[in-house]
FINU-602103 format. One record per atom (N, C-alpha, C): chain; z, y, x; residue number from 1. Coordinates in steps of 0.001 Angstrom, whole numbers. Layout:
% FINU-602103
+-------+---------+---------+---------+-------+
! torba !       z !       y !       x ! marnu !
+-------+---------+---------+---------+-------+
!     A !       Z !       Y !       X !   NUM !
...
+-------+---------+---------+---------+-------+
This chain:
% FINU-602103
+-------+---------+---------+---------+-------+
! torba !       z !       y !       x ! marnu !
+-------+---------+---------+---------+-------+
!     A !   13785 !   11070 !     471 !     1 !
!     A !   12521 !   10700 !    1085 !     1 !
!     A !   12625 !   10855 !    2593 !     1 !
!     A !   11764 !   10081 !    3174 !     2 !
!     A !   12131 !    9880 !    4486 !     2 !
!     A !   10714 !   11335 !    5543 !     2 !
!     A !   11268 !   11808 !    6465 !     3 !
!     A !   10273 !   12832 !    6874 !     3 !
!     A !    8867 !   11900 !    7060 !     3 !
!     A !    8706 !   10947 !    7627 !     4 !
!     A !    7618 !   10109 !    7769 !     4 !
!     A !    7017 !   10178 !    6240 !     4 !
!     A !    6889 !    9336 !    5256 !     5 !
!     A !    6534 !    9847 !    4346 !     5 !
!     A !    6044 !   11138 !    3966 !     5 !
!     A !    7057 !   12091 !    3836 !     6 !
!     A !    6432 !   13486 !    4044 !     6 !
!     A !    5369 !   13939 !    4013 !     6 !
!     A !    5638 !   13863 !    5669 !     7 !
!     A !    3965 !   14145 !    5946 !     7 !
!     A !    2653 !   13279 !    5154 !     7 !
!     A !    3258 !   12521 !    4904 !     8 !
!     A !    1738 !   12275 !    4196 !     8 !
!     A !    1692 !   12715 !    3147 !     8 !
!     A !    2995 !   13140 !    3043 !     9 !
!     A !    2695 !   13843 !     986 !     9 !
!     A !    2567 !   15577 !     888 !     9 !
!     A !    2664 !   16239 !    1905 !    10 !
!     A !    3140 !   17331 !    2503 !    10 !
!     A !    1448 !   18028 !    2009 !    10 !
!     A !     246 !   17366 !    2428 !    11 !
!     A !   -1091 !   18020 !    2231 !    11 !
!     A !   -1339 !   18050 !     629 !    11 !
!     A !    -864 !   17348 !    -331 !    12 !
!     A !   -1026 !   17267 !   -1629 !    12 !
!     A !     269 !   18650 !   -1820 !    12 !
!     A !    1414 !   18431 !   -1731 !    13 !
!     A !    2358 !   19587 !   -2215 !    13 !
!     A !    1476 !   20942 !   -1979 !    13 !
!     A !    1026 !   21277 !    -735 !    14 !
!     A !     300 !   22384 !    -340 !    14 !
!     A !    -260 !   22607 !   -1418 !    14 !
!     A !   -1554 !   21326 !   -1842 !    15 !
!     A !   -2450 !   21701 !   -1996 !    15 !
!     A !   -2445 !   21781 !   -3960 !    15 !
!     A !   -1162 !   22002 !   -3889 !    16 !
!     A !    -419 !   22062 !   -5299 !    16 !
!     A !   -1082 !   21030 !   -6388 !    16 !
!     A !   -1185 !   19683 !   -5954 !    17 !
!     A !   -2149 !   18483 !   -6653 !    17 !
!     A !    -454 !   17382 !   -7113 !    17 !
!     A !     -76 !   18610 !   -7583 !    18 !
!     A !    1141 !   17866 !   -8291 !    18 !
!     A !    1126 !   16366 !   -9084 !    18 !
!     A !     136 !   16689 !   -9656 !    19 !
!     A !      60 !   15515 !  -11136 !    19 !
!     A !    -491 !   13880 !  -10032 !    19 !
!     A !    -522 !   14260 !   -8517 !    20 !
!     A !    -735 !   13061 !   -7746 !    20 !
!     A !     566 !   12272 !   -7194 !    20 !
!     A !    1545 !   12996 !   -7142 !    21 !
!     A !    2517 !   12583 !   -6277 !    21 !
!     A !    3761 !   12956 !   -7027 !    21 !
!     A !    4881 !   12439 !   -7362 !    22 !
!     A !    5953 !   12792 !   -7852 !    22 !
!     A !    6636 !   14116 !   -6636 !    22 !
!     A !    6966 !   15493 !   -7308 !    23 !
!     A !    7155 !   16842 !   -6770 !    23 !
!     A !    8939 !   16832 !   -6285 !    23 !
!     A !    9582 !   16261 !   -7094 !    24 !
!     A !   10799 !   16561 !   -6918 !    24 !
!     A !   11693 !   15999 !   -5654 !    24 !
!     A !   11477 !   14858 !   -5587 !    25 !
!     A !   11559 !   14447 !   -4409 !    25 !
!     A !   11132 !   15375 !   -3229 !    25 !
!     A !   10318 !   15293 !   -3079 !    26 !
!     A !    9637 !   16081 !   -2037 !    26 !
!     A !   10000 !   17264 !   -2015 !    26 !
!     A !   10274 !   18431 !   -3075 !    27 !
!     A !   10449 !   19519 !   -2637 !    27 !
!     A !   11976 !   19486 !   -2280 !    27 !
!     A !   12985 !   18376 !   -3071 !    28 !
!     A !   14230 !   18384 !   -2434 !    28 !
!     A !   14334 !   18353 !   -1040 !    28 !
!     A !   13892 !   17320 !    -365 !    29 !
!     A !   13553 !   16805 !     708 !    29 !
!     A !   13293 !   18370 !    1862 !    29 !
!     A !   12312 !   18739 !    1631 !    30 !
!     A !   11790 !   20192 !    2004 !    30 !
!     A !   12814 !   21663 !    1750 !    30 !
!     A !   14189 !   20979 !     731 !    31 !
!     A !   15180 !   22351 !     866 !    31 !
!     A !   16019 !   21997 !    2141 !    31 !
!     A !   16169 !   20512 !    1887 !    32 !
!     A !   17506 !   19934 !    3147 !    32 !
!     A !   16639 !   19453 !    4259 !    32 !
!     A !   15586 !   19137 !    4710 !    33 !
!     A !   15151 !   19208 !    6186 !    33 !
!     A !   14107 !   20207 !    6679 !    33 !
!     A !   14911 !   21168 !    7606 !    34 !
!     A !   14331 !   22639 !    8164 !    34 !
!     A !   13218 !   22070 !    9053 !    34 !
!     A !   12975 !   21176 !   10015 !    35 !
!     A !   11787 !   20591 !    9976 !    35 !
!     A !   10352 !   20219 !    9558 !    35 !
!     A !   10611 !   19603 !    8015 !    36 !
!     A !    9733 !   18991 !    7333 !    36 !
!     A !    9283 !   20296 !    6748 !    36 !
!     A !   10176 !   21105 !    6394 !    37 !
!     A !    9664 !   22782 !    5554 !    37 !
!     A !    9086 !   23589 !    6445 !    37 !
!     A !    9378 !   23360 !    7624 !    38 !
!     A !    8410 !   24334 !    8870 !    38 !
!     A !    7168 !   24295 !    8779 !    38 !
!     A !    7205 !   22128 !    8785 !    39 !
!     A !    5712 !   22089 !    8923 !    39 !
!     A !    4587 !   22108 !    7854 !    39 !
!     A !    5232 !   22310 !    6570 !    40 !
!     A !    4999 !   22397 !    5336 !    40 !
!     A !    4152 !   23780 !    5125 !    40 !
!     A !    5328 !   24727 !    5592 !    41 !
!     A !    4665 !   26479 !    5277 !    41 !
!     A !    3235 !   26669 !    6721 !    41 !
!     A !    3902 !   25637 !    7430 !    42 !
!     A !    2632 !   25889 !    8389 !    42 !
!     A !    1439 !   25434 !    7840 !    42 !
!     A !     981 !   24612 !    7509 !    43 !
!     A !     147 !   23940 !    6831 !    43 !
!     A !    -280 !   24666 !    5837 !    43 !
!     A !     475 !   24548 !    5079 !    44 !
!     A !    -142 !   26013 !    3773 !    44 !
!     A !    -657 !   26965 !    4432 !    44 !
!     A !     -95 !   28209 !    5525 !    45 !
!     A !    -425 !   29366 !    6519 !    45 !
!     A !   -2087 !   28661 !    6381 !    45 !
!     A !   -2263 !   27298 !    7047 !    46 !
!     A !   -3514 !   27394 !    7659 !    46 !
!     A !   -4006 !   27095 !    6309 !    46 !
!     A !   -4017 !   26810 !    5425 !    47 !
!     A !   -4771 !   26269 !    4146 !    47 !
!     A !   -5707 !   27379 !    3862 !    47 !
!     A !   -4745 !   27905 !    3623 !    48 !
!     A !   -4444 !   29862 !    3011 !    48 !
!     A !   -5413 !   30075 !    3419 !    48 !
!     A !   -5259 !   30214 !    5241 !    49 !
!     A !   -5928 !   30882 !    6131 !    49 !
!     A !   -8131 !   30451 !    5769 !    49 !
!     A !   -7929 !   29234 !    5881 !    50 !
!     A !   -9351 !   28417 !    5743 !    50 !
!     A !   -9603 !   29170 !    4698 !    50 !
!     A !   -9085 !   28609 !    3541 !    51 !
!     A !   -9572 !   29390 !    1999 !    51 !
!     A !   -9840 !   30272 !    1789 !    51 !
!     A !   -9232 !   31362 !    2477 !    52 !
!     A !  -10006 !   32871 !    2421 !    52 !
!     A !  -11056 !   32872 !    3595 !    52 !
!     A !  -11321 !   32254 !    4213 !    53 !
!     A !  -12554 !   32217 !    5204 !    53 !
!     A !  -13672 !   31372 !    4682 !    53 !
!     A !  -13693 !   30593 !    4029 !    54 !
!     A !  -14791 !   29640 !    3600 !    54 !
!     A !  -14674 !   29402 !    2057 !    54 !
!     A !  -15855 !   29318 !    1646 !    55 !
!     A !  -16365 !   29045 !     532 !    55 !
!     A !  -16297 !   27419 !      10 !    55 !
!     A !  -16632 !   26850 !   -1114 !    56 !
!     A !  -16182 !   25589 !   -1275 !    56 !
!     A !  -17279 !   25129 !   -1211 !    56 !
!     A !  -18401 !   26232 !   -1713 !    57 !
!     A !  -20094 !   25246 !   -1769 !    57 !
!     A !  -20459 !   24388 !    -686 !    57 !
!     A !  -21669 !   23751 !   -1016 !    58 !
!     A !  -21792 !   22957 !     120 !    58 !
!     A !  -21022 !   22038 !     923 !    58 !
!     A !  -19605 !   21851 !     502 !    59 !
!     A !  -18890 !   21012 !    1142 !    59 !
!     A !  -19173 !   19378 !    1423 !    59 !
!     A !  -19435 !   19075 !    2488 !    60 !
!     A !  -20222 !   17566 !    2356 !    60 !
!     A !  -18636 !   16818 !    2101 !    60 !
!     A !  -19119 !   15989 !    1334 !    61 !
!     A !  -18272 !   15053 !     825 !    61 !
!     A !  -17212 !   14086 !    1839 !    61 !
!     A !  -16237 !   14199 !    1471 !    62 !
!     A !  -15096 !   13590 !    2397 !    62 !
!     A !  -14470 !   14672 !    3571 !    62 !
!     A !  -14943 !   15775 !    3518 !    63 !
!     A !  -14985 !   16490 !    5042 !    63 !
!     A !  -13273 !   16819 !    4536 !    63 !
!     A !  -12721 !   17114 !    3198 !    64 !
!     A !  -11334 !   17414 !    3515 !    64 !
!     A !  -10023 !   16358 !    3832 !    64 !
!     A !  -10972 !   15211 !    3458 !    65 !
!     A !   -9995 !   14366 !    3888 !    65 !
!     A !   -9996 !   13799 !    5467 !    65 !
!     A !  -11310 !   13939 !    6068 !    66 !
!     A !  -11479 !   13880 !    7263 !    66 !
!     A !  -10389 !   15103 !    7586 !    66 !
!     A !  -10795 !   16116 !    7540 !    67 !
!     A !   -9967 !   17043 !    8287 !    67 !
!     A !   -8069 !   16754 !    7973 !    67 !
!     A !   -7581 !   16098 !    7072 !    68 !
!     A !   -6495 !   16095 !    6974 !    68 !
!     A !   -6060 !   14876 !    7711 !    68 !
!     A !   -6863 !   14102 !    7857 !    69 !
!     A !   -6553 !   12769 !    8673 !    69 !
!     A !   -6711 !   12773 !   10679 !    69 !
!     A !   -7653 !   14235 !   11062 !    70 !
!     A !   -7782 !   14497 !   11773 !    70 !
!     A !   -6376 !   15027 !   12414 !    70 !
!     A !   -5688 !   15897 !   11561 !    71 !
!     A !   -4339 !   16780 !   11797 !    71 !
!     A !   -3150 !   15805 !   11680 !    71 !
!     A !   -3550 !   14871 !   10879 !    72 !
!     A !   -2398 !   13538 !   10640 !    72 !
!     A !   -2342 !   13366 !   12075 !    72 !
!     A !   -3142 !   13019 !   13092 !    73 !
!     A !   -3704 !   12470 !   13853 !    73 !
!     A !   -3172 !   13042 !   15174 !    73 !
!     A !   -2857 !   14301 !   15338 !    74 !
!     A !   -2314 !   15294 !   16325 !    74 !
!     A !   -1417 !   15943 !   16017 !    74 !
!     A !    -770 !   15638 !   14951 !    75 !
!     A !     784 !   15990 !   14734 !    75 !
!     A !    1731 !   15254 !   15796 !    75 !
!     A !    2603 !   15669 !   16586 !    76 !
!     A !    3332 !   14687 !   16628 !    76 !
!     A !    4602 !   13994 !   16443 !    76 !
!     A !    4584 !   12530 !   16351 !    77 !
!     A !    4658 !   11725 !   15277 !    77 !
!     A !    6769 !   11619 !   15909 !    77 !
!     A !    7338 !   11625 !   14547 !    78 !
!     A !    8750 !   11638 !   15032 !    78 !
!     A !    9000 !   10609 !   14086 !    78 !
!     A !    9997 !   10041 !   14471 !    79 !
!     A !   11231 !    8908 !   13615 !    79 !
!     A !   11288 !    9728 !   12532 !    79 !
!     A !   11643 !    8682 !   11582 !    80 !
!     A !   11785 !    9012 !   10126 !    80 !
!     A !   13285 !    9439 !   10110 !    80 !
!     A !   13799 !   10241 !    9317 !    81 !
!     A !   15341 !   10898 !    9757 !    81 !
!     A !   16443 !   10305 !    8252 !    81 !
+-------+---------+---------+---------+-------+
């Protein structure tokens, strides 16, 4: 898998929503590029981090995909390797 890709599959691995995305690939991918696994555990760190700070109630609808498209958004963006 190419790191471009990745990242877009990188918020589902986190978010351990396996049964969306084929896993194996991706976690191969994530043993052999020290890169793509950086930004992987980082991402989780902050997941983590949110989840024990906030509650799920009340969540207005779409706000997590906004927020993941927001971070898509200010990553920055490298050649596929």
């Amino acid at each position: 898998m190419a790191c471009r890709r990745i990242r877009r599959l990188v918020f589902l691995w986190v978010d351990r929503e396996a049964g969306r995305m084929p896993r194996a690939p991706l976690e191969r991918h994530l043993e052999e590029c020290l890169d793509c696994r950086r930004r992987a555990e980082e991402l989780e760190r902050l997941i983590l981090f949110v989840r024990a700070r906030c509650r799920r109630e009340n969540v207005p609808d779409g706000l997590a995909e906004r927020i993941r498209r927001h971070i898509e958004s200010v990553l920055p963006r490298e050649e596929s390797q």
